[in-house]
MDTraj code that builds the backbone (N, CA, C; nanometers):
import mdtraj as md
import numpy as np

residues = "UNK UNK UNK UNK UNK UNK UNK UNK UNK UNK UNK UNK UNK UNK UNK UNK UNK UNK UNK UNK UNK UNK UNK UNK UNK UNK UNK UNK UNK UNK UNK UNK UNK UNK UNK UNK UNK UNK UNK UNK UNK UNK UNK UNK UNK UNK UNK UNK UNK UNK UNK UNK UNK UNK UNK UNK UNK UNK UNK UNK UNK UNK UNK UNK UNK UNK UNK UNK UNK UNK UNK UNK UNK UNK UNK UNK UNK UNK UNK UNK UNK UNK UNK UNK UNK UNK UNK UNK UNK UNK UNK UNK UNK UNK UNK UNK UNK UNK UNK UNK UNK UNK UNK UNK UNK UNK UNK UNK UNK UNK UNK UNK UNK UNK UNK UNK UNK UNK UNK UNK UNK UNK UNK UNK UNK UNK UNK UNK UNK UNK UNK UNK UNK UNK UNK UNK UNK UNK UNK UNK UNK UNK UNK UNK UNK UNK UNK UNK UNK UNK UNK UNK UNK UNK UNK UNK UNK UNK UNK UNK UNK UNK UNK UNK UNK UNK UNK UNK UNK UNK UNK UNK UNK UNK UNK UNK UNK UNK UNK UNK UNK UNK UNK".split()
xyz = np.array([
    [13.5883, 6.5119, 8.2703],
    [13.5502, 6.5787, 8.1477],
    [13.3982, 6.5837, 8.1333],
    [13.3620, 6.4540, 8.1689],
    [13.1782, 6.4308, 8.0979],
    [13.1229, 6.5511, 8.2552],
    [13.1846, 6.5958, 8.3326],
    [13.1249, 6.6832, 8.4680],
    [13.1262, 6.8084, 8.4084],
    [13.2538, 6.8353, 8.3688],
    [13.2804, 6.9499, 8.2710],
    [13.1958, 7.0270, 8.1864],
    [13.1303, 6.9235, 8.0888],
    [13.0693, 6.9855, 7.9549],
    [12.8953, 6.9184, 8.0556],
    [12.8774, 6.8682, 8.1290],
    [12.7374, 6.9017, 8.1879],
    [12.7141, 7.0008, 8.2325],
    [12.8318, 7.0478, 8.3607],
    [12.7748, 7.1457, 8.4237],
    [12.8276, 7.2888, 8.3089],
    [12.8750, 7.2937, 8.1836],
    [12.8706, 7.3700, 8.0928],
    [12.7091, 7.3908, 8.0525],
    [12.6726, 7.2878, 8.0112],
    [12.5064, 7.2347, 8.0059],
    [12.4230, 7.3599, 8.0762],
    [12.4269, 7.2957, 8.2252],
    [12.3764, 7.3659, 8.3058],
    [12.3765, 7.5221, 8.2701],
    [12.5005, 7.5148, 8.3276],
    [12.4869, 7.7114, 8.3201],
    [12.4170, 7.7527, 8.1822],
    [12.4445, 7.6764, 8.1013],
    [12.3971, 7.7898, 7.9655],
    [12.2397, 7.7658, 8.0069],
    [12.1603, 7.6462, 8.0324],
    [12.0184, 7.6610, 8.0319],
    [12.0204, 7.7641, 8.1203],
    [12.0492, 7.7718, 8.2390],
    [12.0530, 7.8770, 8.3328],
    [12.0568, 8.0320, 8.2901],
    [12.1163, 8.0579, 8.2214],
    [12.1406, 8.1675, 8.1227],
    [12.0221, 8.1867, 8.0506],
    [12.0109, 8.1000, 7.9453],
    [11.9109, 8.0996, 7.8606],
    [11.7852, 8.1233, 7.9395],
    [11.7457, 8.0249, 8.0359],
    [11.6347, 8.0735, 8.1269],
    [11.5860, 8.2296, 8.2069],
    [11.7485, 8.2717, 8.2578],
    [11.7213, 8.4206, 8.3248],
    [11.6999, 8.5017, 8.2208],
    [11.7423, 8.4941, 8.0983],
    [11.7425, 8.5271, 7.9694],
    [11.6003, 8.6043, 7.9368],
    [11.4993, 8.5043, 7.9675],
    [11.3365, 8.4990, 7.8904],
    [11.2793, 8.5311, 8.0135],
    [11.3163, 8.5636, 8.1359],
    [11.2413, 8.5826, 8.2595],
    [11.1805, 8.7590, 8.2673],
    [11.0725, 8.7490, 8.3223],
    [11.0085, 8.8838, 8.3067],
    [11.0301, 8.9406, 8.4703],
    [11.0929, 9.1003, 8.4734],
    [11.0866, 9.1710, 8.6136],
    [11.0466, 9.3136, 8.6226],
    [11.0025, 9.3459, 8.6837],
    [10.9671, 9.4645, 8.6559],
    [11.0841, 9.5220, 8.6478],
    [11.0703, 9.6771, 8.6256],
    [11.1774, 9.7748, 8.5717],
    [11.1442, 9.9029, 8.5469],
    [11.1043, 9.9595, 8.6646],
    [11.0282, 10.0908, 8.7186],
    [10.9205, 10.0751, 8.7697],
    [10.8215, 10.2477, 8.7330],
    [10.7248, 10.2313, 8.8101],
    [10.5639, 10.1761, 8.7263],
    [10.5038, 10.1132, 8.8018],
    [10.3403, 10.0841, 8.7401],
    [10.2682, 10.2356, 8.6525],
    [10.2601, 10.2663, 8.5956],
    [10.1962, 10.3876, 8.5311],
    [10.0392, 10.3484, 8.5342],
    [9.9812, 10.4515, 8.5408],
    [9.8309, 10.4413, 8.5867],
    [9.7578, 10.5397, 8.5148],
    [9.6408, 10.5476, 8.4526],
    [9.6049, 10.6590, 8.3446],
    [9.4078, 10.5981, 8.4000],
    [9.3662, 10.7143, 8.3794],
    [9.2186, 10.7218, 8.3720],
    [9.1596, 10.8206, 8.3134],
    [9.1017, 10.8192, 8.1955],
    [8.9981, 10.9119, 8.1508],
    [8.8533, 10.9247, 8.1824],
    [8.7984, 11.0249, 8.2603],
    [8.6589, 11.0836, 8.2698],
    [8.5900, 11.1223, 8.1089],
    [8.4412, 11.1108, 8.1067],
    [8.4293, 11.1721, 8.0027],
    [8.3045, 11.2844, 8.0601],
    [8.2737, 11.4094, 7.9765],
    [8.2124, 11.5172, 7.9875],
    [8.1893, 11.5795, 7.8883],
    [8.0726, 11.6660, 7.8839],
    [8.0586, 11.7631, 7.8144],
    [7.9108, 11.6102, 7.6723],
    [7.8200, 11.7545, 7.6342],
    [7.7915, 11.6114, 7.5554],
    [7.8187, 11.5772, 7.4169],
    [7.9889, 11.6445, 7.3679],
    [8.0271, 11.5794, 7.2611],
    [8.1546, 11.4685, 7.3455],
    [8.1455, 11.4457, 7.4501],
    [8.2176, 11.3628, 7.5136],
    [8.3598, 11.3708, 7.5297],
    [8.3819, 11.5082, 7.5736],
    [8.5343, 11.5119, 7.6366],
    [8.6001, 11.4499, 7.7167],
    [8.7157, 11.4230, 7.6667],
    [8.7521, 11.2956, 7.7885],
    [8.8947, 11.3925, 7.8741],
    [8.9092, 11.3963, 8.0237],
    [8.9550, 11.4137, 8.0906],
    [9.0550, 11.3241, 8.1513],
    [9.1930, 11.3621, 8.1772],
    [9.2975, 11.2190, 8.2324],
    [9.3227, 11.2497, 8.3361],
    [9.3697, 11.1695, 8.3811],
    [9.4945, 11.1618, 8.5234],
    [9.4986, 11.0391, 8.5564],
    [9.5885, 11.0734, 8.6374],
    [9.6257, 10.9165, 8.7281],
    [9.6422, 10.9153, 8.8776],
    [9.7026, 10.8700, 8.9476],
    [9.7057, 10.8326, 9.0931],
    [9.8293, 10.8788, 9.1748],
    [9.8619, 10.9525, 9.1936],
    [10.0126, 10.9663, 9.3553],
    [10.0268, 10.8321, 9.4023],
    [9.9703, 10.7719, 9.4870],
    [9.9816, 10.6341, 9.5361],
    [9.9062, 10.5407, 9.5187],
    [10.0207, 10.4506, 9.4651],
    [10.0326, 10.3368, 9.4289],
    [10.1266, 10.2709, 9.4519],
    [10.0467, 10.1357, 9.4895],
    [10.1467, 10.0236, 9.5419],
    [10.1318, 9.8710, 9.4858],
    [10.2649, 9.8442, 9.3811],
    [10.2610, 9.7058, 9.3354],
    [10.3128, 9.6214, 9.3661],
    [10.2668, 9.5151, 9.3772],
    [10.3214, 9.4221, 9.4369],
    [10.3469, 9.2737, 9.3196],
    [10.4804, 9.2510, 9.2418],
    [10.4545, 9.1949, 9.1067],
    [10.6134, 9.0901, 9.1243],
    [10.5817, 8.9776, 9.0988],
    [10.6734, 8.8901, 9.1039],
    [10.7713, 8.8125, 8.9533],
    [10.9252, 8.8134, 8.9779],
    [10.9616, 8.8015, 8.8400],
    [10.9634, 8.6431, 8.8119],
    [10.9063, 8.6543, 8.7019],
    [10.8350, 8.5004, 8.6385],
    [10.9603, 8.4810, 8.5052],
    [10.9067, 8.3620, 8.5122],
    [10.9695, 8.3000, 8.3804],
    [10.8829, 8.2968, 8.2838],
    [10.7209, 8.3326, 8.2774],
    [10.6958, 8.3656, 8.1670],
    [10.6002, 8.4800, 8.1637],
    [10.5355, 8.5545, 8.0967],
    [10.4301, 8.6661, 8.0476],
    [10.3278, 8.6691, 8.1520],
    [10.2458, 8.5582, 8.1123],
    [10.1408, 8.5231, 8.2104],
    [10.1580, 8.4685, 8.3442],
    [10.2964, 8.4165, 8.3729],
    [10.2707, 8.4272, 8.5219],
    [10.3461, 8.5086, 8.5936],
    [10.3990, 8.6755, 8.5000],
    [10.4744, 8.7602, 8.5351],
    [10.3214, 8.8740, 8.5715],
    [10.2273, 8.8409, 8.4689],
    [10.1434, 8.9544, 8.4589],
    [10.0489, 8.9067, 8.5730],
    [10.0135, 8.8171, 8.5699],
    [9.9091, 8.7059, 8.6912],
    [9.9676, 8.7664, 8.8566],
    [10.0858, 8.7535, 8.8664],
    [10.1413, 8.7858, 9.0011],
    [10.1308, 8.9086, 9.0462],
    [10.1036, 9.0325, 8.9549],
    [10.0500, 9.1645, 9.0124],
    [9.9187, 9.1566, 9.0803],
    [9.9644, 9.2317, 9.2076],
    [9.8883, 9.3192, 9.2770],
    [9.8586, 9.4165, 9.2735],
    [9.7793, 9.5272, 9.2645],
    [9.8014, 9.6704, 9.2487],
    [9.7080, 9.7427, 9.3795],
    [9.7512, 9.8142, 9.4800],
    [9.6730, 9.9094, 9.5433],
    [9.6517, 10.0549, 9.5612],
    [9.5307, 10.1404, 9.5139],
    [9.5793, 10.2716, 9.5148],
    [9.5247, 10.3153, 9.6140],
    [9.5307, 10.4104, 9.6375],
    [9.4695, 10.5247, 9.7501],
    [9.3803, 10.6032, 9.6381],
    [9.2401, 10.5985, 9.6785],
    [9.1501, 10.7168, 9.5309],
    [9.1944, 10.8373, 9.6076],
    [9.2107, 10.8900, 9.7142],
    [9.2160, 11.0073, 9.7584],
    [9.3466, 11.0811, 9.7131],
    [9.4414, 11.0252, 9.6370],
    [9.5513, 11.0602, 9.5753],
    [9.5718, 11.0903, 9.3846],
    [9.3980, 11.0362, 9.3500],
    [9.3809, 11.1133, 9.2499],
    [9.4559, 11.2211, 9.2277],
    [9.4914, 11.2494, 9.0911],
    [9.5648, 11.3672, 9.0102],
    [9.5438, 11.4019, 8.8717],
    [9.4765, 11.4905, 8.8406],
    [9.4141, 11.5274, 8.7126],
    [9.4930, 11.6642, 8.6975],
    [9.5535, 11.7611, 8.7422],
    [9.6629, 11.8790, 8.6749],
    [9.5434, 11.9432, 8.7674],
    [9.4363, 11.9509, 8.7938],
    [9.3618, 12.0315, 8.8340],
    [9.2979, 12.0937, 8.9945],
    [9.3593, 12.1012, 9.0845],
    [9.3041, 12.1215, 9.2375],
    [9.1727, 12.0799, 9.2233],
    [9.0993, 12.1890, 9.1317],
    [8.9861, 12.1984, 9.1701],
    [8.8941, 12.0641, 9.1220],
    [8.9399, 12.0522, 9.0415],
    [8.8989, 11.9227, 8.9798],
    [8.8699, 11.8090, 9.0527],
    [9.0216, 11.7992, 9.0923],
    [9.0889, 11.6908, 9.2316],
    [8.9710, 11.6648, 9.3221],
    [8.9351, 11.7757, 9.3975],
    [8.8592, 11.8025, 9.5189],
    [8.7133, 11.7429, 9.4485],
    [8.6901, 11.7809, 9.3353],
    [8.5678, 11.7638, 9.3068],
    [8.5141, 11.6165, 9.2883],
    [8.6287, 11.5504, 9.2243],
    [8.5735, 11.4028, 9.2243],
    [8.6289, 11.3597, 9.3064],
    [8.7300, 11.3573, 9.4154],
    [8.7437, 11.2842, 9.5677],
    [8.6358, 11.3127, 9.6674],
    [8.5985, 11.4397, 9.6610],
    [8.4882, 11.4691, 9.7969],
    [8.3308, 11.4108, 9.7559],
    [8.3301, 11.3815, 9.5914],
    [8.1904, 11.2775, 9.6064],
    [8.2183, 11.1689, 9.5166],
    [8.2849, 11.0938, 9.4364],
    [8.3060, 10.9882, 9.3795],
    [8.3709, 10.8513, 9.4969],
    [8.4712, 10.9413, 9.5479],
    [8.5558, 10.8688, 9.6381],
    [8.5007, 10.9108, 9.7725],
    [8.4270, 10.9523, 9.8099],
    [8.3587, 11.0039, 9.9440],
    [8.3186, 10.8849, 10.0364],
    [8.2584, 10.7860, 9.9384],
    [8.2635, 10.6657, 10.0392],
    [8.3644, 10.6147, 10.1245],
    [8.3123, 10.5508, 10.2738],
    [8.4184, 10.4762, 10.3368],
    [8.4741, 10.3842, 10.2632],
    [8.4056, 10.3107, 10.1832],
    [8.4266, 10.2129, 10.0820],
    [8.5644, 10.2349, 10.0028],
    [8.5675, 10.3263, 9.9557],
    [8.6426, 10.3397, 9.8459],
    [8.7931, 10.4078, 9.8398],
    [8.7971, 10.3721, 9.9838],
    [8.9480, 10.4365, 10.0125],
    [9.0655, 10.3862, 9.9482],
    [9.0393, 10.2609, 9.8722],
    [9.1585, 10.2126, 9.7978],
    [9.0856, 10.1230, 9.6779],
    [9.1744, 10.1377, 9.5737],
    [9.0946, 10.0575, 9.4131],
    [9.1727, 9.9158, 9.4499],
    [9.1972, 9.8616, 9.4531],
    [9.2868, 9.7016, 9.3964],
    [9.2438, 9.6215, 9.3272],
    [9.3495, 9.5972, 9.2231],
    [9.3588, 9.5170, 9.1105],
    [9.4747, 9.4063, 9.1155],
    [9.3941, 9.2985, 9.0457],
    [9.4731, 9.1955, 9.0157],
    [9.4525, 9.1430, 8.8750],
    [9.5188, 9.0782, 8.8065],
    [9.4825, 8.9786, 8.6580],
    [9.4835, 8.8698, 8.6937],
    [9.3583, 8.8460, 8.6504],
    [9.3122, 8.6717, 8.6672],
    [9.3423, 8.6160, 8.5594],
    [9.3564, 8.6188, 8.4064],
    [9.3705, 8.5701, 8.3247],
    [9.4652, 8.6272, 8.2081],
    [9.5360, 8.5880, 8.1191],
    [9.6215, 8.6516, 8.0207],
    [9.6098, 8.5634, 7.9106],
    [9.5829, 8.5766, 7.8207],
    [9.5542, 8.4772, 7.6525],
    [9.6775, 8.5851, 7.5693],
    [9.8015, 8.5086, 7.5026],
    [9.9571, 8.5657, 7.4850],
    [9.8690, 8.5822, 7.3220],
    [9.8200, 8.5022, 7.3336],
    [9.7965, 8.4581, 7.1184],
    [9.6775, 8.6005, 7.1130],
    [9.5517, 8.6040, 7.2210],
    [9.4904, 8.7483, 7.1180],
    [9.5361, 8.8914, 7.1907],
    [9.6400, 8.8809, 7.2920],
    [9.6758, 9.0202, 7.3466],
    [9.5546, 9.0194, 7.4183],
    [9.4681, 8.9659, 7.5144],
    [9.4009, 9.0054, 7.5925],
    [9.4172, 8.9786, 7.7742],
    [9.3464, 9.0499, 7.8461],
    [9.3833, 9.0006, 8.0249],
    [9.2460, 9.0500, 8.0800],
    [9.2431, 8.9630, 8.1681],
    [9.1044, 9.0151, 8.2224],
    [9.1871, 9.0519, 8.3739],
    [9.1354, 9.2067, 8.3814],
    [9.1580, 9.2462, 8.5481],
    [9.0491, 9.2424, 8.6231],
    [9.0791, 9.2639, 8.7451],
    [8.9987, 9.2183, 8.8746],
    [8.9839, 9.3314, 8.9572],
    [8.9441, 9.4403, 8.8974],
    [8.8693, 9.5343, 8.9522],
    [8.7906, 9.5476, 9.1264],
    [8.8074, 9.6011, 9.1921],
    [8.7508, 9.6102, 9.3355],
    [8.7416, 9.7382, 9.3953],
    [8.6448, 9.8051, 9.3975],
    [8.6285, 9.9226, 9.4337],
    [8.4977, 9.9259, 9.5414],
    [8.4805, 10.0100, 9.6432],
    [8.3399, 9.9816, 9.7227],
    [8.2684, 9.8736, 9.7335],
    [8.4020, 9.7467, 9.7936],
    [8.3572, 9.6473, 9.8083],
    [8.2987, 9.5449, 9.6887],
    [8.3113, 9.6122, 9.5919],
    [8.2613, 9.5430, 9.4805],
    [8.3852, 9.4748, 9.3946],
    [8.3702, 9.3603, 9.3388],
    [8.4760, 9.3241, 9.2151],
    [8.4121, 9.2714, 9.1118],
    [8.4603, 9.3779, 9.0027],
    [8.4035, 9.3277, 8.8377],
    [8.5041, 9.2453, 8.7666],
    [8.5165, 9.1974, 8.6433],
    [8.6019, 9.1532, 8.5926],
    [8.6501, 9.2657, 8.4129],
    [8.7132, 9.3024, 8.4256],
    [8.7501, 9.3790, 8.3133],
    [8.8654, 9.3540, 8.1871],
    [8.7568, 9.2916, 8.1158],
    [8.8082, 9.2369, 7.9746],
    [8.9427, 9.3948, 7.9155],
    [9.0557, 9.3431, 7.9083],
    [9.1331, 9.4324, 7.8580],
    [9.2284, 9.3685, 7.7644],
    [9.2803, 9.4884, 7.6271],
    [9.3631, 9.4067, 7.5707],
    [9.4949, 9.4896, 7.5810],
    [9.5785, 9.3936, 7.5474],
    [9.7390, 9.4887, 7.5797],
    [9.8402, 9.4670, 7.4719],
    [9.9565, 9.5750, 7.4591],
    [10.0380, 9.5486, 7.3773],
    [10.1920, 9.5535, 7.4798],
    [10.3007, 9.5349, 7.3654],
    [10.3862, 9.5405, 7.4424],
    [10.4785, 9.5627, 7.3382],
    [10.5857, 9.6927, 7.3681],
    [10.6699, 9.7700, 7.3446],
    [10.7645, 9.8476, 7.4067],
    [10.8917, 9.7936, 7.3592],
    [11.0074, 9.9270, 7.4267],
    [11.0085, 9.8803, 7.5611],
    [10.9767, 9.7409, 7.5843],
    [10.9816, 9.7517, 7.7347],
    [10.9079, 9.7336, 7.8367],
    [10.8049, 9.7946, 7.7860],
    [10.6281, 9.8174, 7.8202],
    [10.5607, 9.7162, 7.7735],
    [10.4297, 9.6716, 7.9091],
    [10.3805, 9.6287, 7.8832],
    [10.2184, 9.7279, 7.9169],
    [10.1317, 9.7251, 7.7764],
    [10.0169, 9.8817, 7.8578],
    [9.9238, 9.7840, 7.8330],
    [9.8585, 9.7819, 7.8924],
    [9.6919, 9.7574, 7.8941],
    [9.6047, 9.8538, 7.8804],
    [9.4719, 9.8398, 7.8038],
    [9.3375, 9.9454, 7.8016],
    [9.2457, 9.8405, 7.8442],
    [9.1378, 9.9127, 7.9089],
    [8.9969, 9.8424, 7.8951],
    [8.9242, 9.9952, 7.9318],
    [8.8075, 9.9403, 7.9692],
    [8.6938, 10.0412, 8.0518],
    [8.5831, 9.9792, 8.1451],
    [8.5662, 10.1277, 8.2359],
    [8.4992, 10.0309, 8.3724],
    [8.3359, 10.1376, 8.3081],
    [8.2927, 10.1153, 8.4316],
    [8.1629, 10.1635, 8.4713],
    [8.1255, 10.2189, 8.6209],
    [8.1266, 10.3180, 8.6053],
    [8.1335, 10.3468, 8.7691],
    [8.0422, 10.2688, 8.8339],
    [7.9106, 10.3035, 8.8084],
    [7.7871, 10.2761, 8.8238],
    [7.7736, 10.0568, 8.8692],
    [7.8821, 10.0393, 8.8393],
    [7.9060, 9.8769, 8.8332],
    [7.9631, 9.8868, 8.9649],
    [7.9923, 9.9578, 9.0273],
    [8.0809, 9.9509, 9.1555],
    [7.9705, 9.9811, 9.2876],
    [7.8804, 9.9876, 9.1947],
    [7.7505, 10.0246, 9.3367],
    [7.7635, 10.1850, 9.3896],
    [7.8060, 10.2860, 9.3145],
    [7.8448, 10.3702, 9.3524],
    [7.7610, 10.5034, 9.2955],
    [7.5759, 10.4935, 9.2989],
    [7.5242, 10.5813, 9.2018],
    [7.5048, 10.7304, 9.3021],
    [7.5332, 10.6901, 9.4558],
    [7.5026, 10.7917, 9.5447],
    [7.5845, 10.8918, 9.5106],
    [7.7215, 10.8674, 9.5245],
    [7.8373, 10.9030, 9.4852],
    [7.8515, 10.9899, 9.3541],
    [7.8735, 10.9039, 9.2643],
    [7.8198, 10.9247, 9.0820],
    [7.7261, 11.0402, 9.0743],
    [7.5928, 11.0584, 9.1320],
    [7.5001, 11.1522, 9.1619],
    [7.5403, 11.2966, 9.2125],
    [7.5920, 11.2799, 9.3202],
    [7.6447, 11.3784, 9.3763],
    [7.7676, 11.4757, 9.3243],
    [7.8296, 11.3802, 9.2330],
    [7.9413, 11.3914, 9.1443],
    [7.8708, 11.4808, 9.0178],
    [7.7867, 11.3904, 8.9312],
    [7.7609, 11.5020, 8.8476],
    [7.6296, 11.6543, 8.8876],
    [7.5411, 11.6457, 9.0256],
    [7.5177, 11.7296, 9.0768],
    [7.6534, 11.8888, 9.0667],
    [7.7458, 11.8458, 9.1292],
    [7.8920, 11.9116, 9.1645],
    [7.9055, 11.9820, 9.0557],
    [7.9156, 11.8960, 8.9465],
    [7.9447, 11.9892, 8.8543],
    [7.8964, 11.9980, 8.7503],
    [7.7781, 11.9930, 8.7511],
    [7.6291, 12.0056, 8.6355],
    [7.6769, 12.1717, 8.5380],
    [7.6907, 12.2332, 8.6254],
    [7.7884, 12.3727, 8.5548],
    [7.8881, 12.3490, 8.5000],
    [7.9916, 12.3267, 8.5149],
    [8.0782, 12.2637, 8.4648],
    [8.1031, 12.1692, 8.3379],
    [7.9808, 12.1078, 8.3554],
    [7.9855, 11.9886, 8.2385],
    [7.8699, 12.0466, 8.1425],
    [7.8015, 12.1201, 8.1742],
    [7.6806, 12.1475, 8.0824],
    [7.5555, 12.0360, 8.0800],
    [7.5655, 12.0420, 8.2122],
    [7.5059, 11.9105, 8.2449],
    [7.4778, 11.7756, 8.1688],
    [7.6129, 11.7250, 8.1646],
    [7.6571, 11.5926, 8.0714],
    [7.7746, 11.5278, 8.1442],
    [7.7586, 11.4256, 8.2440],
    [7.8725, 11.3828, 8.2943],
    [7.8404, 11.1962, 8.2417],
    [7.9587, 11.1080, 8.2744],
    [7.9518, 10.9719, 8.2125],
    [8.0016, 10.8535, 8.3024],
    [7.9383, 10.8115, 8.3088],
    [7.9853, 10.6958, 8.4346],
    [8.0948, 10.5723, 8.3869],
    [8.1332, 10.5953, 8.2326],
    [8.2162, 10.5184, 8.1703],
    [8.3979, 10.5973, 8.1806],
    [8.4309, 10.5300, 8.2383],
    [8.5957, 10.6072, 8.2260],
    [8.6609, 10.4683, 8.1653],
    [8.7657, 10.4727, 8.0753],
    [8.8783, 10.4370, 8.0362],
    [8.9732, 10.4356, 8.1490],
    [9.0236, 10.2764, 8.1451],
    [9.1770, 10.3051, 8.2339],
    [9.2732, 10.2527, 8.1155],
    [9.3936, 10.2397, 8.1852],
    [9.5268, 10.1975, 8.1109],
    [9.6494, 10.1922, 8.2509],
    [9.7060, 10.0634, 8.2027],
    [9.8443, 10.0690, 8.2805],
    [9.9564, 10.0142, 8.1843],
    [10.0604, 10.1005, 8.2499],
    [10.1551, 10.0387, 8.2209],
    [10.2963, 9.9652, 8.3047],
    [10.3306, 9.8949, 8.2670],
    [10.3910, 9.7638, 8.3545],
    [10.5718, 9.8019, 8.2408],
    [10.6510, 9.8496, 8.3155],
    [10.7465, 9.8544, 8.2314],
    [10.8696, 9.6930, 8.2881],
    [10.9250, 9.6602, 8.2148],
    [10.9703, 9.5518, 8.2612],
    [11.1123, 9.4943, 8.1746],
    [11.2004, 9.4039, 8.2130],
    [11.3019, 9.4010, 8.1404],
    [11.3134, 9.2511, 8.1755],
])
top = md.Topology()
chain = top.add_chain()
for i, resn in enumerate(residues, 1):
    res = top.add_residue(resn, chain, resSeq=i)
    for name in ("N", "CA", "C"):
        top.add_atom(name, md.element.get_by_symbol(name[0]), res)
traj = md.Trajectory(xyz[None], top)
């Protein structure tokens, strides 16, 4: 009997535990806004490839901590060809910068914040972001700096490209966002 109502015990913590465990549950969503123009239009898209690599935890922070993220920049996607071409053939033009990867080094549950680990052209910043979580989702915002990535040759050539285009007003600040859907 007393084997009985232990291993009853058991299973329910067991339960209760898979219960509160975090896994992913689709795909990573990826968002970046450009800004332009000089009342500061902001421009989106996101990435074709991407590859996460995210392990299911038993809690928040060491569900969110265990992502990896790698993109390909040359798979940029803004709705626009021309667009496309324009910031891959000089933003992403470096050998450098053939892939972004991100990781989270840190997660604080009490103010909604994570710091990601940014790496682009050999460089890694740390990017204070805060996140919510809904429906499933978990999204993060922050913002980078191109120009932080060592990348002004690039950046240069970039708003050279399209000085017409922008009315000669381009911004080295883009907005990202992800989202982490999970169950």
């Amino acid at each position: 009997m007393k084997k009985r109502i232990l291993l009853s015990i058991l299973v329910t913590f067991s339960l209760i535990s898979s219960l509160n465990a975090y896994e992913l549950n689709g795909d990573l969503g990826v968002k970046w806004t450009g800004f332009k123009l000089a009342s500061k239009v902001g421009v989106s898209g996101t990435f074709n490839k991407i590859d996460l690599e995210i392990t299911k935890s038993e809690t928040l922070t060491e569900f969110l901590k265990s992502a990896k993220v790698k993109i390909e920049s040359k798979s940029l996607e803004s709705k626009d060809p021309v667009r496309n071409l324009n910031i891959t053939s000089t933003l992403f033009s470096l050998a450098n910068t053939e892939f972004i990867k991100g990781s989270i080094s840190s997660v604080d549950e009490i103010n909604k914040t994570l710091v990601l680990d940014v790496t682009m052209n050999k460089v890694t910043k740390t990017i204070p972001m805060s996140y919510e979580i809904e429906n499933g989702n978990i999204t993060a915002k922050g913002s980078i700096d191109i120009l932080d990535f060592d990348m002004k040759s690039s950046y240069l050539a970039f708003t050279q490209k399209c000085s017409t285009l922008h009315e000669n007003k381009s911004y080295s600040d883009v907005n990202i966002e992800f989202t982490i859907p999970f169950k």
